[in-house]
N, C-alpha and C positions, 0 to 999 in steps of 0.2 A: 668592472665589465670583464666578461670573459676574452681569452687572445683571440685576436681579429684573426685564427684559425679555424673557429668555432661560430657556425652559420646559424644564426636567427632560425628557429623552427616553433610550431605550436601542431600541436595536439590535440585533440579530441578522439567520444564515441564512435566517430566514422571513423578513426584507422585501428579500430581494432577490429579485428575479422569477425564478422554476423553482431557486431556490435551492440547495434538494437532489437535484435532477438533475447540480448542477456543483460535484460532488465526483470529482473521480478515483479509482477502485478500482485502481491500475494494480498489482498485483504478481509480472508477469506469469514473471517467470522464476525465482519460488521458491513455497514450498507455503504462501504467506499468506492465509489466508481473504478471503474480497474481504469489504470493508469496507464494511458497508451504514448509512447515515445515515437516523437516523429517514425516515421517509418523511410519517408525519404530525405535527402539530401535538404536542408533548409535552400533555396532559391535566391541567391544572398550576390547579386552580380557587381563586383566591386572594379571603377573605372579610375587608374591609377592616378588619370589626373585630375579629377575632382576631390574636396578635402573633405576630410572624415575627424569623427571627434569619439572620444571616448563617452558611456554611458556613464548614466548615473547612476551614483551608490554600485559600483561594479566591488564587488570584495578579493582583494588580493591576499591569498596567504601563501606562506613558504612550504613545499614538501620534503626536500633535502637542501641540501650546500649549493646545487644549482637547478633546482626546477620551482616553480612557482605554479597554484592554482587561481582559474580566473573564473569566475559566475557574475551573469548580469542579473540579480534579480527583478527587475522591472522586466526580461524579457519574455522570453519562453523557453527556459531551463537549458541546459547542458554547461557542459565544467572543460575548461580548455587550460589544457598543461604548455608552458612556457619555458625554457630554459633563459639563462639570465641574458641573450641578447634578445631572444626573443620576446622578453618582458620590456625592453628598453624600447623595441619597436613600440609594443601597445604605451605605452608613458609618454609617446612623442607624440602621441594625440589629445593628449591634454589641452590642447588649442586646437581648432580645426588645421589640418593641414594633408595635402595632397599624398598618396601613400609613394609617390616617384619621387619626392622632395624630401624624405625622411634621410636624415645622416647618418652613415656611419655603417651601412649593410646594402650587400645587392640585391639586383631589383629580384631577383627571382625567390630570394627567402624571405622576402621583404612579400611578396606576392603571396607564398605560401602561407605567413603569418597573417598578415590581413583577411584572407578567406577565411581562414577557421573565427577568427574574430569575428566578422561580421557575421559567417553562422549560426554562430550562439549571442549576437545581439548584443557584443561585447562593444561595438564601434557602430557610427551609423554618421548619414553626411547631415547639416548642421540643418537644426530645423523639423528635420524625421526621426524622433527618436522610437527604438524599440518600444512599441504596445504588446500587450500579451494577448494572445488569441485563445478563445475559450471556447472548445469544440462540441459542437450540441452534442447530447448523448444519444446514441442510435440501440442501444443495448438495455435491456431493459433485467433487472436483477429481480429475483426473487426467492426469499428463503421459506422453504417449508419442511414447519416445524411438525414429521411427520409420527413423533410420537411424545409424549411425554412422560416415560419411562426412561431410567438411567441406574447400571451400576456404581457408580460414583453418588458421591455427594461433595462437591468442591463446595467452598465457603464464601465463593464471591458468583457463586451460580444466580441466575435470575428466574429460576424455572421454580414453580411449585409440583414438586414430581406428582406423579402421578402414576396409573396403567393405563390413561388412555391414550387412543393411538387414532393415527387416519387411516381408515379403512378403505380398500380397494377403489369401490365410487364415487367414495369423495376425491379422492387423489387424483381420479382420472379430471374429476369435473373441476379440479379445481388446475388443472394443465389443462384443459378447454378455456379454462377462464381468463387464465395467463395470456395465451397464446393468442383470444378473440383479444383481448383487450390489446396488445403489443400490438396487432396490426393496426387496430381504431386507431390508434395515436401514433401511430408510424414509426414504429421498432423496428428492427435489423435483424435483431438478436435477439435471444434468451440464456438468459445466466441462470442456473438452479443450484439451490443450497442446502442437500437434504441436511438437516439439523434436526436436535430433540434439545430436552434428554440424550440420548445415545441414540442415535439415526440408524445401528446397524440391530438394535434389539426389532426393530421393525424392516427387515431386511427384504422380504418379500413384493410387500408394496411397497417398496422403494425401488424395485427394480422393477414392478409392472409399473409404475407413474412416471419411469425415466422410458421405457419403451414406449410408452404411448406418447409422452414428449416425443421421441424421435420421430413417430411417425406424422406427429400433427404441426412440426416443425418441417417436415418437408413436402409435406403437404401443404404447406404456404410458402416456403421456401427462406423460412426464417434460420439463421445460424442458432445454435443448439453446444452451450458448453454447460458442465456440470460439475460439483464436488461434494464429495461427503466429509460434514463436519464431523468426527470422533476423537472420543478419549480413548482410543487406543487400545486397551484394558485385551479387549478381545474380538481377534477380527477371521472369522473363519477364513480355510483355505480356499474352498467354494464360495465364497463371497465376495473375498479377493479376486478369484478367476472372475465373476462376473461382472464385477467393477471395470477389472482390466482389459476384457473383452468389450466393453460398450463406450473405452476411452471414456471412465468416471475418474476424476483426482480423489486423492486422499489429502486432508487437513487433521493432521494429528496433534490433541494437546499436550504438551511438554513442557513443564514450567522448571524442573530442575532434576537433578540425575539421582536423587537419594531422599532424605529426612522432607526435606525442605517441598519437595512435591508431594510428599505423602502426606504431610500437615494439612496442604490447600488442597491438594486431590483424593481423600481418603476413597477406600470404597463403601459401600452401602452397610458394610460392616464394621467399618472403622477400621482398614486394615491396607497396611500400605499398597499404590497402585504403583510408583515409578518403573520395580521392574518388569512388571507384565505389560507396561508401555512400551519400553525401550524394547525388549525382547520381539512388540509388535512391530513395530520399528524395523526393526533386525529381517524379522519375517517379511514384510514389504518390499523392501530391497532386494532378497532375494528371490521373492515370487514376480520382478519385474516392476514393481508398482511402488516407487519411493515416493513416499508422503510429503509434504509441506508442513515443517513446524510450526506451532501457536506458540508463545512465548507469555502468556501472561504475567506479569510484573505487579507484582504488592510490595505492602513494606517487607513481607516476609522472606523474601526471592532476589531485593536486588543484588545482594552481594550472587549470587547464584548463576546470572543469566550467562555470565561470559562460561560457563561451562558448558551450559548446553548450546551455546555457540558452538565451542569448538567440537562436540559430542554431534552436532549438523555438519561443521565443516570437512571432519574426517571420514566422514559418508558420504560427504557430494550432496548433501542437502538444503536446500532452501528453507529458512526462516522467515518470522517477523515478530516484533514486539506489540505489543497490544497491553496501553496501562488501564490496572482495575480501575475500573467504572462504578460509584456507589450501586446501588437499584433497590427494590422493594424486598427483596428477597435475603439482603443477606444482615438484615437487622443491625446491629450493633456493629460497623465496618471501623470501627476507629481502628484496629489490630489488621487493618490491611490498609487504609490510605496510606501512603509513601509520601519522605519529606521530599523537598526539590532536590536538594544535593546527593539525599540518599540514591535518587534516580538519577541523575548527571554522576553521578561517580561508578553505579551499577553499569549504564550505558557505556560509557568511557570505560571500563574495563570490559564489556566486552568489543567494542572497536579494537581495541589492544588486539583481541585474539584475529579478529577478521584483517587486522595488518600483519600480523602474523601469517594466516595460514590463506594470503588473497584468493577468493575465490572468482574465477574469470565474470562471473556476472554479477551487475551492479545490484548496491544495496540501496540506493535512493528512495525507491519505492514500498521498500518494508521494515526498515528500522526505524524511523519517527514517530510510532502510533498512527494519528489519523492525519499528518502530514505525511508527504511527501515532496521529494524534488526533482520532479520525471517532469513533470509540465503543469504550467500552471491551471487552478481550480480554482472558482469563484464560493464553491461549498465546499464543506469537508467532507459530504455524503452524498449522497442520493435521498436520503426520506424526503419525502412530501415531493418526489418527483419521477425520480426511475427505479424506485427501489419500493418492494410488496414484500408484507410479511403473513403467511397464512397458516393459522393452528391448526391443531390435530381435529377442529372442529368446521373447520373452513373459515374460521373467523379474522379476518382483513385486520392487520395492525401498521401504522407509521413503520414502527422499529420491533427489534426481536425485545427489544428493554421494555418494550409495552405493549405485553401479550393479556396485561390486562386492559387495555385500555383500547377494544375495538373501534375502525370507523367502517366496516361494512360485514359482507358475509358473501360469498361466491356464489351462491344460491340465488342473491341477488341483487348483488352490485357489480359493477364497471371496477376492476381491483384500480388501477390507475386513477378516475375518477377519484375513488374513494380515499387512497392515499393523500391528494391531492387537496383533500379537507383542511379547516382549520382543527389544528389539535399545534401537533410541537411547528415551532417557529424555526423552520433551518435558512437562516436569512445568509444575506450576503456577505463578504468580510468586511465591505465597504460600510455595510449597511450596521457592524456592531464597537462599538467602542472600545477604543483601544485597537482595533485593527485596521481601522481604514487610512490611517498615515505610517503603517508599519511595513518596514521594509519586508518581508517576511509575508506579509496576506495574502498572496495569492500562492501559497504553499502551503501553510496549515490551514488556510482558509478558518480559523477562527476556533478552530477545533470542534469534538462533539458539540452538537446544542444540547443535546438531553444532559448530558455531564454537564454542562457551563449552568445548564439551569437548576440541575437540582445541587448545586455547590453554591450559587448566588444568588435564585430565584428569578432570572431576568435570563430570556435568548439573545438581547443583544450587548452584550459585552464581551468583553475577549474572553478564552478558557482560560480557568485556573493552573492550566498546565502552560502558557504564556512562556514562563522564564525557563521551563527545561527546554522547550521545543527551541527557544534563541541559542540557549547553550549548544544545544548539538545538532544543530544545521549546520554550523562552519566545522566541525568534527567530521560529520558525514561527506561534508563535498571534500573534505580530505581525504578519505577514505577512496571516493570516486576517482579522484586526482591520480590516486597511487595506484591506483586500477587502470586506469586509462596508461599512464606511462610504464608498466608492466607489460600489460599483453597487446599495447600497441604494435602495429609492424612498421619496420625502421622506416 
């Protein structure tokens, strides 16, 4: 134990200043519910002299010589940094007992530490233990796919390219569609995705389909966010300006800094893309409008990612990882499925560099794929609920991975409705084998179903990605740890 000089404290996302504003929701190029961190104070009133017990399955790991990290996962997320008396306080509730009766610290640090503890549903009195609360979705996402045309030709792409595009009236009617349907079923929000192909070769009507969202967004009084998915390749300056003037994000692909992206990202002519990405990169930044990296991950890439980590972190930019998905499109994928370790050691090397160059907002939300550890999720998506996918035809898919496999058409179905079909099965974690006793399910929620089905043939079992996502959860909440005790304020 440290000298009874050294007062019992703990830690968490509330002392570090705007805290939960610097979470990244980034999951931009699949149908992940954006990941919302409390926003207020958890309401957690702890009375000194009734007794309090510690949770179950709480994970304690070391971060240096004297701090330790603490996660309940049975609660509702958040990671609380301890120094070594302040770990002794949370260990002396291994039994229920009253937090005014604990030995060996006063009351008032002893107060301090109990609060953030019960915050994050680390402690609770005997009988009540932490449940996780699962927040309806009010936000309703939709990506359309407004062209399918592309420069590039990437090797784990799911598009059959094409020249066609959506055209002026459809784009409009199918943001009538959007918009009617979000209110039927009691949306908040609208989230838009312009995606292709390349989203910006169709730049025009991407910019009359966002204006007439805005207008038919407040004209019901629906919230109204937006991003453009692109490879980067090429993004004019006047396109840039218009993006940036209508507050549109940019999602830029960036799989590695050299050879290794130019393998998986050729262009239309076989000819490498990385540095006409980076360069766009570069130009973003300085037109005011810094992008969101994609990070896709193959066999071919892991050794790679930790560079364009740090190639993000020395720009001030946000990432997230996102592992190749088979699909119909990229025929013979064995030269891109990734082993487990290959991925756990890729990952782990790039955590290295983000312990290296900390950047003040957390990474919880966009380094585990289709996990995350902001708040717990019963799904790992949105399909078959809040999430619409509409082609360059109007044609209504589940997912952007099954653009061939229509369940309506805007012309005339209810998109919500139609989503809502039996096609892919995105069940519950509880609900698939292998996750419903795993500490861990209400985090990865089970991962993709599309991916878990076309790798086993069955929606309800675990993902085959299982053993990397256990790997690097307790990696990431370290991560978090060093983050929280960094830019904490004393």
């Amino acid at each position: 134990m440290s000298s009874t000089g050294v007062r019992a404290f703990a830690l968490s996302s509330y002392d570090v200043p705007h805290g939960h504003e610097l979470v990244v929701r980034s999951c931009e190029d699949c149908a992940c519910p954006t990941s919302g961190a409390r926003s207020a104070r958890p309401d957690r009133t702890v009375h000194s002299g009734r007794p309090l017990v510690r949770s179950r399955d709480v994970l304690e790991m070391p971060l240096d010589s004297g701090h330790w990290v603490l996660f309940a996962p049975q609660g509702n997320g958040g990671v609380v940094v301890v120094n070594e008396r302040g770990l002794d306080v949370f260990r002396q509730f291994r039994s229920p007992v009253a937090p005014r009766d604990l030995a060996g610290h006063d009351q008032e640090a002893v107060t301090q530490v109990v609060r953030r503890l019960a915050e994050q549903d680390l402690v609770h009195e005997p009988g009540s233990p932490a449940v996780a609360s699962f927040a309806e979705s009010r936000e309703l996402t939709a990506w359309l796919h407004v062209t399918n045309a592309c420069n590039l030709r990437c090797t784990y792409c799911y598009v059959h390219k094409s020249s066609d595009e959506m055209d002026t009236a459809l784009a409009k009617s199918s943001v009538d569609a959007l918009v009617d349907s979000a209110l039927r079923h009691g949306f908040r929000a609208l989230r838009l995705k312009y995606a292709g192909g390349e989203a910006s070769l169709n730049a025009a009507v991407l910019l009359e389909l966002h204006d007439h969202a805005v207008a038919r967004c407040a004209e019901h009084g629906l919230d109204l966010s937006a991003v453009v998915l692109s490879n980067g390749v090429a993004l004019s300056p006047r396109f840039t300006r218009d993006l940036r003037q209508r507050s549109i994000r940019v999602m830029i692909s960036l799989d590695s800094l050299g050879e290794t992206h130019d393998a998986q990202r050729p262009t239309l002519g076989g000819k490498p893309s990385a540095h006409l990405v980076m360069r766009t990169i570069d130009q973003l930044i300085e037109r005011g409008l810094p992008p969101h990296l994609s990070i896709t991950i193959t066999s071919g890439n892991t050794a790679d990612i930790a560079s364009v980590v740090r190639f993000a972190l020395a720009r001030d930019l946000t990432f997230s990882f996102n592992f190749f998905r088979d699909n119909a499109c990229t025929g013979d994928a064995s030269g891109l499925r990734y082993e487990q370790q290959a991925m756990v050691d890729g990952v782990a090397d790039a955590f290295a560099v983000i312990e290296e160059a900390m950047p003040p907002w957390s990474v919880l939300g966009s380094v585990l794929d289709r996990g995350q550890l902001v708040e717990p999720r019963r799904k790992a998506c949105g399909v078959g609920d809040d999430y619409v996918v509409i082609d360059q035809r109007g044609q209504i898919s589940q997912c952007h991975m099954e653009l061939d496999s229509p369940v309506g058409h805007v012309g005339v179905d209810d998109p919500i409705t139609a989503v809502r079909r039996p096609g892919i099965r995105n069940l519950l974690a509880e609900e698939k084998e292998g996750c419903r006793d795993c500490t861990w399910r209400n985090w990865c929620s089970g991962g993709c179903s599309v991916a878990t089905f076309r790798a086993t043939g069955r929606f309800d079992v675990r993902s085959p990605n299982c053993g990397i996502y256990k790997a690097i959860y307790p990696a990431a909440l370290r991560l978090e740890g060093l983050r929280v005790l960094r830019f904490a304020e004393a």
